[in-house]
Phi, psi and omega in degrees: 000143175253119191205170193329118146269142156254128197246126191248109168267128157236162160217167207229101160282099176190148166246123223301143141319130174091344186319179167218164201285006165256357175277327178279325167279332170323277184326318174298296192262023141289337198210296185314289189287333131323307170332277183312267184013289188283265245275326175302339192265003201216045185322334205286319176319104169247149173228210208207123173207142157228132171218157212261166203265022160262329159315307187285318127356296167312298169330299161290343181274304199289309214221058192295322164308297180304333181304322188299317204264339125323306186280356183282318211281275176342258212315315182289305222115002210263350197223156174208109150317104188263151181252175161204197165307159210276322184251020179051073126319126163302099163315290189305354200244008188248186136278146199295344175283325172259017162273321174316280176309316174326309185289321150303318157317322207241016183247298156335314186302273200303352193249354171247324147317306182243340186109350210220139161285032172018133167225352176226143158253168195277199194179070156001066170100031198044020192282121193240142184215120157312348180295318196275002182276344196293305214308303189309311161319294142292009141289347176105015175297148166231280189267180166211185240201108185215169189285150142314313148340277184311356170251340160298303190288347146314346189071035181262200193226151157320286173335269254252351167220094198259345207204199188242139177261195177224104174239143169246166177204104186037091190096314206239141189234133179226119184274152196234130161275169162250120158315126163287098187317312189289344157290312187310328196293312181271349154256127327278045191290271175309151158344141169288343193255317149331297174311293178318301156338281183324307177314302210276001196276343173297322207275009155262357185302128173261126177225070066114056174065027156283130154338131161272133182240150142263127188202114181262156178204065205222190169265158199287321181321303164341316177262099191113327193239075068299164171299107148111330207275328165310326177288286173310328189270333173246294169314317159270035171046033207288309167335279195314315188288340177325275183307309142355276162299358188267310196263036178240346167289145193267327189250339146301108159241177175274147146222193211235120172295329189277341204283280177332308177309281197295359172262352205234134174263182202272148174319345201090203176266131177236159182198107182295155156253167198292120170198201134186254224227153192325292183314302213274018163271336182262333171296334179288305175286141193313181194278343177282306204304330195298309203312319191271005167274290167314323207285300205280316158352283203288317188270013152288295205311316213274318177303350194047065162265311206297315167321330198262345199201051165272002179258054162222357160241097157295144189250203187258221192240173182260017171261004152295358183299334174301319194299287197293328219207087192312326189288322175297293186298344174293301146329319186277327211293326187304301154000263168331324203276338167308315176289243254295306176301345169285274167358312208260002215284134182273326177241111203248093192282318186231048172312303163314317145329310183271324163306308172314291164312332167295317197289335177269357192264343175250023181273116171347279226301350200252014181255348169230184186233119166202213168296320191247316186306159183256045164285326184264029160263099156324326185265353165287328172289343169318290181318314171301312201282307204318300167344292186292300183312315160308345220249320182286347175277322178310282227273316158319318150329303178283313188236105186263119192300152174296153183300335188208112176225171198225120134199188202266062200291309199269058151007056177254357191116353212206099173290194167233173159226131220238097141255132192227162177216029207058347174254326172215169184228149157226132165271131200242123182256107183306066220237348182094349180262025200019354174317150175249107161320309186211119149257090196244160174236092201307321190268289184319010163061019221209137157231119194288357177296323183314069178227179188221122176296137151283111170210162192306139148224161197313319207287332178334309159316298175330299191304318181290302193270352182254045163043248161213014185237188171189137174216131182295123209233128182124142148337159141082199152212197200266161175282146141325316184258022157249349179278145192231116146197200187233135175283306168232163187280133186255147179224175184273007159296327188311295167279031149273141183299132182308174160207044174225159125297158201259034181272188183298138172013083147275127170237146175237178175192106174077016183086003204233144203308156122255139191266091155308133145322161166286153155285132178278144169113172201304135157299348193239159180184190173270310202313180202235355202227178187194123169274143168231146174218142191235188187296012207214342216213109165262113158270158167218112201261139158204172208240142171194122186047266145240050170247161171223108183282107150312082192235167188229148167245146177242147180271158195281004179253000182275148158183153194146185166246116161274145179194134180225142226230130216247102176250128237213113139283090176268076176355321179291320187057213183267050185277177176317308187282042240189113172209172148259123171233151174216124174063069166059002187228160188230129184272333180178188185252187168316308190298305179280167200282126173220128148259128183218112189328286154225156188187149187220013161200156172205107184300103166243101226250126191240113211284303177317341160296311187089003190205200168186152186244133175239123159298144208215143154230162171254024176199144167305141171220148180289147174238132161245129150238137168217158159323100162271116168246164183229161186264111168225154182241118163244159179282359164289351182128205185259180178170159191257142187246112174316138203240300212210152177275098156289098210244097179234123208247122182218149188198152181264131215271110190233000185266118174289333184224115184238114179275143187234124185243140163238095166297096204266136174220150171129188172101094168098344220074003187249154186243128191235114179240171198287000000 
């Protein structure tokens, strides 16, 4: 029998905290500003849009017209608004408090802004935990939006999700769509007349006189900004034929997910499991355990089993990204430990203020690694420290910490020490490699620690077997996660893996690791400095003014050649704004290889920064410094991103003592010298 779907389209709109602005202007007029455009000529078209609220912010500032022409959409009814955390938060990846606010924010956002209050939300990276149903519930949600998938690995059937289901958590009842893996696949991939078909191909589905939903849910990105899709999507008119063909179908209509929510009741009750949408279960595992998920993937496909039973072959969860990836876990743990002193703050003087840096310091995207996440993007992680630095100078104002204090911030087993003096702080990782983890300086917002080890991923497979072309077979064109190509040329020097962390003075002797001891004496204290000692070697680190002073002694059983290895997170990486000066002249940028025989200061002076840090030695010493890049897979293809000025300083030990200084200046306009 045959009867009506209602086909409820939604998109997803967003951009990381910190993007940068031509990357954001790009996003308008390829995608953002077409969209709206097209979809406004087709009042009858009603849809579903979220767009997360640093965006929508941008927007209104930037492009204030299209917002006028959004808010037009809203007032007829043609839009219906979903909310989420305000700065597009992993909900599940947060306290329960700042899902409250994150949500309450962006909710305020949308109802003072656009006109309309949200009763259904976005689900971040799709990531689902029954922990987020109180917070949302108690924000005023009634549904949210999760893949089909999170309801296969629950044991439902494809055939059953035609509608919206019911869950609860401690109290609070939330209702759930399912996304349609096979639509999500097929917009704006496939032939617009293919798609339409499909839809309509639904109105047979027997559900026992229940409504049929079709139900999409993706990113708006997809129509303009991946490869290839502005020409298809616009030029060639495929949006338009879209649309067209949907409200020219006898059996199709648009509808408003809450308009379907109050007519239609629910399928009953379900409880998903922690999961989220099929690519990021396999991006969440390290790269072998990933080679052996795809391996087993592919020999579904080739037996043809894997559709009827890919949710019983599972990948992994997305916290897991703390795990695989120390510099991600740093970030959150720092986080995290930021949220409870805010929380705990007894005269919370510029609270709104501190939210806000908290709330920008939890935006999803600079914490995972996939095709689309931004962990090996520098300037997003950027955005986080920035956040967290602002957020830790505030919260030091009102309750100010002792200068050098020890704990386990990352729950790794291996505390740190924390010397700080209000103008920069150094972290100390007690791990015996005596090295400093985070280096910040409170007036530049910046931490020069922001760098990233190299270790294999998965996608790394690719690169061995696809060569350097791809080619698309089919109707229509490819998707991001089936095409493989390169932005730059990758070599096998490329992919080797660190056998370090990428952290401040790593020392060697004769080439080989030094182990240090803890510093002995109180954890907590006024001083500002820390001793370490290994059989060969007494360091002594201290913080004075805005330097962090370095000194090495060497003991009468040391000989050899010593070196030690400086890793500098610098904003330009290898960009324009980016150099070296030495004696008034600037020898090169970041990007390139610079040697230097003996030498005993060096300027790395940075326009995106706003500042610059000068190296000091108290003897000549030999210097290499170069560009640490890392293989990262974006939907433009692979390519190498610069993390860090790796700086390695060597010297013959004929010396007793060599002090090594980093000296930061810049920040607010003012120049601070140690």
């Amino acid at each position: 029998m045959t009867q009506p779907v209602s086909l409820l389209f939604g998109v997803h709109a967003h951009q990381p905290v910190g993007n940068f602005p031509e990357v954001l202007a790009d996003a308008h007029q390829r995608c953002y500003k077409p969209f709206l455009e097209v979809l406004y000529r087709y009042p009858q078209f009603r849809f579903a849009l979220h767009i997360s609220g640093w965006l929508l912010d941008y927007l209104i500032d930037h492009y204030p017209e299209d917002i006028a022409l959004l808010r037009e959409m809203v007032i007829r009814d043609q839009v219906e608004l979903f909310g989420a955390g305000d700065t597009e938060p992993v909900l599940a990846a947060i306290p329960n408090r700042d899902r409250i606010g994150q949500i309450e924010m962006f909710s305020d956002k949308l109802e003072t802004k656009l006109g309309k209050r949200p009763v259904g939300a976005w689900l971040t990276e799709r990531v689902w935990e029954a922990t987020v149903v109180p917070a949302l519930a108690d924000c005023g949600i009634r549904y949210v939006i999760v893949d089909d998938y999170h309801f296969l690995c629950a044991g439902k059937t494809a055939a059953e999700l035609n509608g919206y289901f019911t869950t609860e958590e401690d109290g609070r009842v939330l209702d759930l769509f399912p996304i349609s893996e096979a639509l999500r696949y097929r917009l704006p991939f496939s032939p617009a007349h293919e798609v339409v078909a499909y839809i309509e191909s639904q109105a047979h589905a027997n559900v026992g006189g229940r409504g049929i939903a079709a139900i999409y849910f993706d990113d708006i990105e997809k129509f303009g900004i991946w490869p290839e899709t502005y020409h298809w999507v616009y030029e060639k008119g495929w949006l338009d034929n879209f649309i067209q063909g949907i409200l020219a179908s006898s059996v199709i209509r648009t509808q408003h997910y809450r308009d379907y929510h109050i007519a239609e009741k629910t399928r009953g009750i379900v409880y998903l499991p922690t999961t989220s949408y099929i690519e990021m279960n396999e991006w969440t595992l390290p790269a072998e355990p990933a080679n052996i998920y795809a391996s087993l993937v592919r020999q579904a496909k080739t037996a043809g089993w894997y559709e009827g039973q890919k949710a019983f072959l599972r990948g992994g969860i997305w916290k897991n990204f703390f795990s695989r990836y120390p510099e991600s876990n740093w970030m959150h743990k720092r986080m995290l430990s930021l949220s409870s002193r805010l929380a705990l703050l007894r005269e919370p003087t510029h609270d709104e203020i501190m939210k806000r840096k908290l709330y920008e310091a939890q935006a999803n995207d600079a914490y995972w690694h996939g095709l689309f996440g931004g962990l090996y993007l520098p300037h997003l992680r950027r955005a986080v420290f920035r956040a967290l630095i602002e957020l830790e100078a505030m919260l030091d104002a009102c309750e100010m910490r002792a200068a050098r204090f020890v704990e386990d911030t990352d729950l790794d087993g291996i505390e740190e020490l924390y010397l700080q003096n209000g103008r920069i702080q150094a972290v100390l990782k007690l791990d015996g490699t005596g090295s400093i983890c985070e280096l910040d300086s409170y007036a530049l917002k910046h931490n020069f620690g922001d760098t990233l080890r190299r270790q294999v991923e998965h996608y790394y497979e690719h690169l061995h077997r696809s060569g350097s072309g791809f080619q698309h077979n089919g109707a229509g064109i490819a998707s991001a996660h089936e095409r493989v190509s390169f932005k730059h040329k990758i070599d096998a020097a490329d992919l080797e893996a660190d056998d370090h962390m990428r952290s401040l003075f790593v020392d060697r002797l004769n080439g080989g690791f030094i182990t240090y001891q803890h510093p002995a004496g109180p954890a907590e204290g006024p001083g500002w400095s820390v001793g370490l000692l290994s059989e060969s070697v007494l360091k002594n680190i201290e913080l004075a003014g805005n330097g962090v002073y370095v000194s090495y002694r060497f003991l009468p059983r040391a000989s050899g050649v010593f070196s030690t290895e400086i890793n500098i997170a610098m904003p330009s990486c290898d960009g324009w704004g980016g150099r070296y000066i030495h004696d008034g002249a600037i020898l090169c940028g970041f990007g390139q290889l610079l040697e230097l025989s003996a030498m005993t200061d060096l300027t790395l002076d940075d326009n995106v920064l706003g500042g610059s840090v000068k190296l000091k030695i108290s003897s000549p010493v030999a210097l290499i410094a170069q560009p640490c890049y890392s293989v990262s897979q974006s939907e433009g293809g692979f390519e190498k991103i610069m993390q860090a000025v790796t700086l390695t300083l060597e010297w013959a030990l004929r010396m007793d003592e060599v002090v090594v200084s980093l000296e930061i200046s810049g920040g607010q306009g003012i120049t601070i010298a140690a």
